[in-house]
LOLO-966057 format. One record per atom (N, C-alpha, C): x, y, z. Coordinates in steps of 0.1 Angstrom, whole numbers, plus 5000, padded with zeros to 4 digits. Layout:
N
XYZ;...
//
This chain:
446
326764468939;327364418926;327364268926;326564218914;326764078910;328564018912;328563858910;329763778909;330363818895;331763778894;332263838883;331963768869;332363828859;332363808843;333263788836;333863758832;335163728822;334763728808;334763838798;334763818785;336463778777;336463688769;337263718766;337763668750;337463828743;336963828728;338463958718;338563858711;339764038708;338864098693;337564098692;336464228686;336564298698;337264438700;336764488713;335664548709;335164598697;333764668699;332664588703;332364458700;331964348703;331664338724;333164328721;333464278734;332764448746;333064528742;332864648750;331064688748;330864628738;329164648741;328364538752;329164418746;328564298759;328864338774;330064408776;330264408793;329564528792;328964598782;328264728789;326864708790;326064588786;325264528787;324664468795;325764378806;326164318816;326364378832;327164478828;327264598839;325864678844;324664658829;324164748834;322664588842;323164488839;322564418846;322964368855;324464448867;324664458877;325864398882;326164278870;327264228869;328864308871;329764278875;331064278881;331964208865;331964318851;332264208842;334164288840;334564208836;336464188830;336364158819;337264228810;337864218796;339164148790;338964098785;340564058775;340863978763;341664038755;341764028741;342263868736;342963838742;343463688744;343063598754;343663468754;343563368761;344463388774;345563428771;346663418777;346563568788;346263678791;345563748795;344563738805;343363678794;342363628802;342263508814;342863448814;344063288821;344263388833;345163468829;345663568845;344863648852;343763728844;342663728850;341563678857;341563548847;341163438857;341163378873;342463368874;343663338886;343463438896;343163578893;343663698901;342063738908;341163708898;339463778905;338863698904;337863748911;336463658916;335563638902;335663528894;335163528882;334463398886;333163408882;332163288875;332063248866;331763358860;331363328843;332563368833;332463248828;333263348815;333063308799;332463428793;332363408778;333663458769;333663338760;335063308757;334363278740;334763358732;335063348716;335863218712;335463168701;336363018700;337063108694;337463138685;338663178673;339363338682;340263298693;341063348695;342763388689;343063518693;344363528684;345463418688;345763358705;346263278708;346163128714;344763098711;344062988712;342662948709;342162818712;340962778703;339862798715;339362888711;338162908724;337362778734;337562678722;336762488728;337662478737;339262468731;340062408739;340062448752;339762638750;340362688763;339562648778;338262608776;337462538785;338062458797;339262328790;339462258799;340762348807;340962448804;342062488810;341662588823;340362668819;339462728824;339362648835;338662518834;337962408847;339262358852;340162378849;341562318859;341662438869;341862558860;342562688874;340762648884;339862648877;338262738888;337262638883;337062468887;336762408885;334762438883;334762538893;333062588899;332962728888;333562758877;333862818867;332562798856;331562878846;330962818837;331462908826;331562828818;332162878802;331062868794;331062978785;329763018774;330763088762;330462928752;331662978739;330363048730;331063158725;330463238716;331163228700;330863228688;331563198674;330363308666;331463298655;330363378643;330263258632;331263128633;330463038626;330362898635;329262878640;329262758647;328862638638;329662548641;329362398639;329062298648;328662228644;327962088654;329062068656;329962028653;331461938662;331762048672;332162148666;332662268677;331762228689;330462238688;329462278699;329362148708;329662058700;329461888706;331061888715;332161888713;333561948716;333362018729;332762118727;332362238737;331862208745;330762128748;330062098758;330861958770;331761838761;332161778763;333161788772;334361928771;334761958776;334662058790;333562038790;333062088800;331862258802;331962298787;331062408785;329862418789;329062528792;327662548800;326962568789;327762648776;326462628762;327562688752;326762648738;327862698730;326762788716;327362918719;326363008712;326863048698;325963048687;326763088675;325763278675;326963378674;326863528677;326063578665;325163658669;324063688665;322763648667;322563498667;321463448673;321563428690;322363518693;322563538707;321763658717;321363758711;320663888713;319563878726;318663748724;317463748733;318163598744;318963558739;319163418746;320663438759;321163558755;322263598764;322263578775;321463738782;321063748793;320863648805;319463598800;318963488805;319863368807;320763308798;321763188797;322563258810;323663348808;324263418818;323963398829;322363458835;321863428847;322163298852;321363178842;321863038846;323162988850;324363048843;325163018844;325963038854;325763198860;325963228873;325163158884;323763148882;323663038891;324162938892;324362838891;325362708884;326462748897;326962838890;328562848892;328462898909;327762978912;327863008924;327362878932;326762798928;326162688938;327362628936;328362588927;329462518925;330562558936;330662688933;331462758945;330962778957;329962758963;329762728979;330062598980;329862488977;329762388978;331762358979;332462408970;333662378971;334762438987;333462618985;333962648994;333962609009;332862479014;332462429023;333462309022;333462209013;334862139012;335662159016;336462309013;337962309016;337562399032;336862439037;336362469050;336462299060;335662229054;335862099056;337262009062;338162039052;339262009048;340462059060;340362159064;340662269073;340262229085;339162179089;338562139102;339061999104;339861889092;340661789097;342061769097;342361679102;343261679104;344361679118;345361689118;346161769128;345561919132;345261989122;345162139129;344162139140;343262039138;341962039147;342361989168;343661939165;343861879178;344762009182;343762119194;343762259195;344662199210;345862269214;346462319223;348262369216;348962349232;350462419228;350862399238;350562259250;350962219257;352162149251;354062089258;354262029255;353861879252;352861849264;352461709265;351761689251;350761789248;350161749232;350961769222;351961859218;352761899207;353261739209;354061669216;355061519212;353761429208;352861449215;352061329213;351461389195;351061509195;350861539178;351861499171;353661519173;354461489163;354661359164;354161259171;354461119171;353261089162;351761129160;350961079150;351161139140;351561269135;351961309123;352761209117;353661159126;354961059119;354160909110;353560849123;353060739120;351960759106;351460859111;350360879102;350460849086;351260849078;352260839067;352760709065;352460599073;352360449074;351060409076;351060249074;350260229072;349960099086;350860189097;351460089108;349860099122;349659979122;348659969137;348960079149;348260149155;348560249167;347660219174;348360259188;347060219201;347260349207;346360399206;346060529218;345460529235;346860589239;346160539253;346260709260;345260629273;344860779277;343360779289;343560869294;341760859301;341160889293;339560849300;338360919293;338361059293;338161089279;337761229277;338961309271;339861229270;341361289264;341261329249;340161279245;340361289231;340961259216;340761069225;341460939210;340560959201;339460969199;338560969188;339261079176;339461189182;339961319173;341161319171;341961249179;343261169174;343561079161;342460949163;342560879159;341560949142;340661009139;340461069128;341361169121;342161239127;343161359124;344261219118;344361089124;346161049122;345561019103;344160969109;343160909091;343460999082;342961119084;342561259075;344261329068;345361239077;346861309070;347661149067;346761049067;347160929056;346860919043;347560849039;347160799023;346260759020;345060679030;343760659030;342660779034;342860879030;342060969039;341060999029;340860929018;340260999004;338860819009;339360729018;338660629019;337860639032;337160539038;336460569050;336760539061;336160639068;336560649084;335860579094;336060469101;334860379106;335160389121;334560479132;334860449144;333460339151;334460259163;333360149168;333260169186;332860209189;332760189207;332360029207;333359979217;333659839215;332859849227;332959909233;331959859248;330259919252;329959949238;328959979235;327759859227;328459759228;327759599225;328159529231;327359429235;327159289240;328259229226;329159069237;329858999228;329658999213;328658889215;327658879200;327358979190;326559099193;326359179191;327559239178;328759279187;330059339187;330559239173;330559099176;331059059164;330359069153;329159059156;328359079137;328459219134;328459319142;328659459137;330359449130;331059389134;332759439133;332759339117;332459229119;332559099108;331659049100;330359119100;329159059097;328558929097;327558889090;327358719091;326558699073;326158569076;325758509066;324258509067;322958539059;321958499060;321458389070;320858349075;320758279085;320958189094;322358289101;323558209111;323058239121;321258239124;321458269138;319858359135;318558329145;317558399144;317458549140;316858589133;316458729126;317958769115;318458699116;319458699100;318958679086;317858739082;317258739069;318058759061;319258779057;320158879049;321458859046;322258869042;323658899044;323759019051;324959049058;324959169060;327159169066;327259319058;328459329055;328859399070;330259359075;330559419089;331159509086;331959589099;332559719099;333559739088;334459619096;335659599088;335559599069;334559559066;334359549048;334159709050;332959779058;332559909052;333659999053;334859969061;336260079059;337059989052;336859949041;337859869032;338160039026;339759959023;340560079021;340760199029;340060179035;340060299048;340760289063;340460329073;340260349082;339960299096;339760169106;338660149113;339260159128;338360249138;338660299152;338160199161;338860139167;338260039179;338260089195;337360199198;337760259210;337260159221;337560169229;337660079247;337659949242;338959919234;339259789230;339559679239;339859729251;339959639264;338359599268;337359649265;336059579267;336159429258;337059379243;336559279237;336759159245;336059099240;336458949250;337458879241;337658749250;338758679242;339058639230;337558559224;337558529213;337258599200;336758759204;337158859195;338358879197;339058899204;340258949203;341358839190;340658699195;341958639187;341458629173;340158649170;339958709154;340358789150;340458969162;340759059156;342359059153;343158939161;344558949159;344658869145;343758749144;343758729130;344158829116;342758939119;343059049109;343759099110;344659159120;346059219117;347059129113;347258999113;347658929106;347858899095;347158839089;346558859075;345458899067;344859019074;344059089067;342658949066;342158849070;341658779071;340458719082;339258719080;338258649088;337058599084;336558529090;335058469086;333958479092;333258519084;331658579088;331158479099;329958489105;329458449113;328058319107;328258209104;327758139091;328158119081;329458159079;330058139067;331258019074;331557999062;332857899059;334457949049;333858029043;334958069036;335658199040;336758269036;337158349048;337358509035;336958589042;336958729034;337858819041;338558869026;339658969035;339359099032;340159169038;339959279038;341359369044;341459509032;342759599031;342259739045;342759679054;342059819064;343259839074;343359949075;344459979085;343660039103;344460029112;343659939128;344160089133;343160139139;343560239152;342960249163;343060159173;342860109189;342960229200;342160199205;342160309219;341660239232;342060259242;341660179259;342560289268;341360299276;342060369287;342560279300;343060149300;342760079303;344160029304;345359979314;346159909312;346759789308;346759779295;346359659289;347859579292;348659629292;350559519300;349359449309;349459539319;349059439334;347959389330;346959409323;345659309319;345759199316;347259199306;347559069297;348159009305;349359069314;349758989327;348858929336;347858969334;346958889345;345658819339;345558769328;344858719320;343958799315;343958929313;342058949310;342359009295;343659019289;343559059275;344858929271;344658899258;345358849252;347258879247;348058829255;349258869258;349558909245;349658819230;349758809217;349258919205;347658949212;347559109209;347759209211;348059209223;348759299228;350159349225;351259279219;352359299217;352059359200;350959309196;350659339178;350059469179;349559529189;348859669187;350159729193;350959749204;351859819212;352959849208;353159809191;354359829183;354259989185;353360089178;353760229179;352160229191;352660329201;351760369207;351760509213;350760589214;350560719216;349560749230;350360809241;350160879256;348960979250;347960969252;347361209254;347161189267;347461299269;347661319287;346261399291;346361389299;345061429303;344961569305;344161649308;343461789312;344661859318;344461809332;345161869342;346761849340;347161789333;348761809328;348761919315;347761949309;348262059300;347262189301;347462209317;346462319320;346362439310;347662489304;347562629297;347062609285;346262529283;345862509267;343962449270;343662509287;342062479292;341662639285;342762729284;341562839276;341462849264;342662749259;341862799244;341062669240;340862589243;339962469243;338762539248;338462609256;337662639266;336962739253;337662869246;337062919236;336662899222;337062779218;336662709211;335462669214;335362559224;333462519223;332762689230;332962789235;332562869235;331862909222;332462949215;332562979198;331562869195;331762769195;330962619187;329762659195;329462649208;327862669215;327662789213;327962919210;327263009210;326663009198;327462959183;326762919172;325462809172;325762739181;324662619178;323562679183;323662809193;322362859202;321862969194;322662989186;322463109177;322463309191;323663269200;323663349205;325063419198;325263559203;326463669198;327063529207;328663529204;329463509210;329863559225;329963539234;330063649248;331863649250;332063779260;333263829261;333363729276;334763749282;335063609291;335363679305;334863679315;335963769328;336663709330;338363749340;339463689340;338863579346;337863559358;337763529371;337363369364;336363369358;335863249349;336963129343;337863219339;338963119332;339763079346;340063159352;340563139365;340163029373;338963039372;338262859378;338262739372;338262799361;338262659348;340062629351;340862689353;342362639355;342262589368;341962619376;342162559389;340962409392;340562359387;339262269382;340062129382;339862049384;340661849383;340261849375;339061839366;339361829352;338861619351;338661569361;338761439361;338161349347;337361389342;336761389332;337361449318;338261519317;338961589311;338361669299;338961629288;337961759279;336361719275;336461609274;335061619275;334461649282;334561659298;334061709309;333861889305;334961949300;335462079298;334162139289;334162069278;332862099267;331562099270;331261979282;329761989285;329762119296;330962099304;330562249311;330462379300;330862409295;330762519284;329662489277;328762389276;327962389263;326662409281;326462389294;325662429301;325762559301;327362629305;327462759304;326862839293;326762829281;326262919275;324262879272;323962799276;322862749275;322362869286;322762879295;322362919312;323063089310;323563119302;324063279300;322763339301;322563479300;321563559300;322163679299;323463709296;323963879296;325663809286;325963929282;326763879269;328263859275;328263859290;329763789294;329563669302;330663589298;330563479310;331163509321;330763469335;331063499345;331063399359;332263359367;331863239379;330863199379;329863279379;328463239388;327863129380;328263129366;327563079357;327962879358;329162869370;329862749366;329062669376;329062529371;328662419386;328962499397;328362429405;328462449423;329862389430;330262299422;331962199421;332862349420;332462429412;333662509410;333762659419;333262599428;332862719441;333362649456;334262589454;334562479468;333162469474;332162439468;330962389479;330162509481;330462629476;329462699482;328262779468;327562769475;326062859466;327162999461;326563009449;327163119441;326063179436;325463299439;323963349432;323163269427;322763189431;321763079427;320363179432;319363139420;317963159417;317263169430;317663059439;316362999449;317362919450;317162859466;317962799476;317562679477;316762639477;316562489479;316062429467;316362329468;316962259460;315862209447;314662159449;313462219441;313562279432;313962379437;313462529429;314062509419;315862529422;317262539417;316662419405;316462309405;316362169397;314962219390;313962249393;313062289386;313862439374;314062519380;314262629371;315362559356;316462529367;317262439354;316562339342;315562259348;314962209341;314562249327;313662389334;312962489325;313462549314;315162569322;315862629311;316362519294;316562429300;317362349288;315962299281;315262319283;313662299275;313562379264;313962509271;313562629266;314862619250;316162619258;317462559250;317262469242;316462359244;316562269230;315162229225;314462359223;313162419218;312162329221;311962199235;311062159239;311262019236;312761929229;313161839226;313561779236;312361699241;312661599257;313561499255;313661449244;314561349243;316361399243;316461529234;317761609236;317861649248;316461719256;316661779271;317461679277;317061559279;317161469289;318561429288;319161429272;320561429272;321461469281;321061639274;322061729281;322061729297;321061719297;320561679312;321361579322;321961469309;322261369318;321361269322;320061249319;319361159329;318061079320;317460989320;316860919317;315660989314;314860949295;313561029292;312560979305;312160879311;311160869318;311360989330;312560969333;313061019345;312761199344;312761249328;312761399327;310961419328;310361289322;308761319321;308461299335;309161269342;308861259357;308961339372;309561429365;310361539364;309361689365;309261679349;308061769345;306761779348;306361629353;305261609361;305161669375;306461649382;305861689388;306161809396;307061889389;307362009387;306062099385;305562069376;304562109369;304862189358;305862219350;306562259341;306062239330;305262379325;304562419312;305762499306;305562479291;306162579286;305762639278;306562809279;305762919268;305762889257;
//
């Protein structure tokens, strides 16, 4: 059975020959004499289409359009009349209508319009329904455990989040400030603006500042241009400064600039451009004793450390390594396009007992090898690093070490359909290093 139909016409002989018309073209169609009726039917079923008579007993068929696109925005409306007029039909469409038919010259043009219009409408409705899927994946809900250590550290960014106050996220690597610091965005008042994360230690000085501040056409060799920095492109938004303890000094006293007064100057310029952006900092990095010992700026430091947020690491909120753990389960079995696999106790049982040094990040890449390297629909020990065996060989392929690194090889090839550049990712190691590899492995693939 087709998406649904909403007539809603009070000729019922009218109306009872069209949905029998409809039905027998597979459609899923609904009846109703009024507006007011039809409204609640609306509300209650899976309706696409709906043809709607203007000269209703309790309202103006034109009008009813925009009331229509309020409840089911991904909704198409097809006003039907026995006397149409150019204003009605101009009215009709404006407010949002898919077409406006005067009844009788409707016979051959029905059908076919209908089709369109359920097409229409169902593209309208995936599209919304991926949105509020969307919508759902940010936020708070997405920062997955039930540790106390995460529950305070979640109700302290729910709080802040609702301000428009600076926060510094501190924490080891792999704790997971990035998805912090997006979730505090996605439940502010800016969340409708943009989200700008920066790995600060991911550029050279120079570099770092024309990306964060931009510059002026030619302040400096290969500057053909203007070009607008971070900070403009999250105007009104957003901007993430992670391993903030990499800036050097004289970013730093710009960037305390802009938390000052919203204020800085391009790199070749002279005049100074502001900008409305709210700051969320991350370092794993002791920044007190840094600034006590010269290597961060004492003054910024006190400007970011007003609200600041702990995530604890791995191994402090061990009872929340399984359901983290089946989440990227879930996420990689989709990306491999494998079933989902069932878990043995023994498996989780190593992942709890594990340092975790690396923490969740570390947690995800083992899960995303683990299911790469599955071959039977449960996961099981054998499948974990050699780390999670106190040292010893666990059913390994072939013993020395060759082999073991060749076969692996083979596999993540196979895994990322012959993508040396992705291989070498997951891999960990350098493209020359993987073609060097395969050379001399001798590693063809099927």
């Amino acid at each position: 059975m087709k998406s649904g139909i909403l007539i809603i016409d009070d000729e019922i002989r009218l109306s009872e020959l069209m949905a029998r018309i409809l039905v027998l073209e597979g459609y899923n169609v609904h009846q109703a004499a009024n507006a007011k009726t039809g409204l609640k039917l609306l509300e209650r079923e899976d309706i696409r289409v709906v043809l709607s008579d203007v000269k209703l007993p309790d309202a103006n068929g034109v009008d009813l359009v925009e009331k229509i696109k309020r409840i089911k925005p991904y909704v198409e409306v097809i006003n039907l009349t026995a006397f149409g007029t150019i204003s009605d039909g101009v009215l009709a469409i404006k407010n949002g209508a898919f077409d406006y038919l005067t009844k009788g010259d409707d016979n051959d043009k029905i059908i076919p319009l209908v089709s369109k219009a359920m097409d229409k409408a169902n593209l309208q409705y995936q599209v919304s329904e991926l949105q509020r899927q969307a919508e759902l994946q940010h936020g708070f809900p997405i920062v997955l455990g039930q540790s106390p250590a995460i529950l305070e550290a979640v109700e302290l960014a729910k709080k802040v989040a609702q301000t428009d106050a600076t926060v510094l996220l501190l924490g080891e690597t792999g704790t997971g400030k990035e998805v912090f610091a997006e979730a505090i965005h996605c439940e502010s008042l800016r969340k409708d603006k943009p989200f700008v994360a920066v790995n600060c230690s991911a550029f050279s000085k120079e570099l770092l500042e024309s990306e964060l501040f931009g510059y002026k056409a030619g302040a400096f060799t290969g500057a053909v241009k203007d070009k607008k920095g971070l900070f403009e492109e999250a105007s009104g938004g957003t901007i993430f400064l992670d391993e903030l303890g990499e800036m050097s000094h004289d970013l730093q006293a710009k960037l305390l600039r802009v938390l000052e007064n919203g204020t800085f100057i391009k790199i070749g310029e002279t005049k100074t451009t502001k900008v409305n952006v709210r700051l969320i900092a991350a370092t794993n990095r002791d920044l007190q004793k840094e600034s006590e010992e010269g290597h961060f700026r004492l003054d910024l430091f006190y400007r970011l450390s007003g609200f600041s947020i702990v995530l604890p690491p791995l191994r402090e909120r061990v009872g929340d390594i399984e359901v983290l753990a089946r989440h990227f389960i879930k996420l990689y079995s989709a990306k491999v396009k494998k079933k989902q696999p069932d878990v043995d106790a023994r498996f989780f049982k190593l992942l709890n007992q594990h340092k975790w040094n690396g923490n969740i990040r570390e947690l995800k890449n083992v899960i995303e090898r683990v299911i790469i390297l599955m071959d039977e629909p449960i996961l099981t020990p054998k499948l974990l690093p050699n780390e999670f065996h106190n040292g010893g060989y666990y059913d390994l392929v072939a013993l020395d070490l060759n082999s073991v690194e060749k076969h692996h090889i083979r596999r993540i090839l196979r895994y990322v359909k012959g993508n040396k550049t992705e291989a070498a990712r997951v891999l960990g190691i350098g493209l020359a290093t993987l073609y060097r590899k395969i050379e001399e492995y001798q590693i063809l693939m099927n």
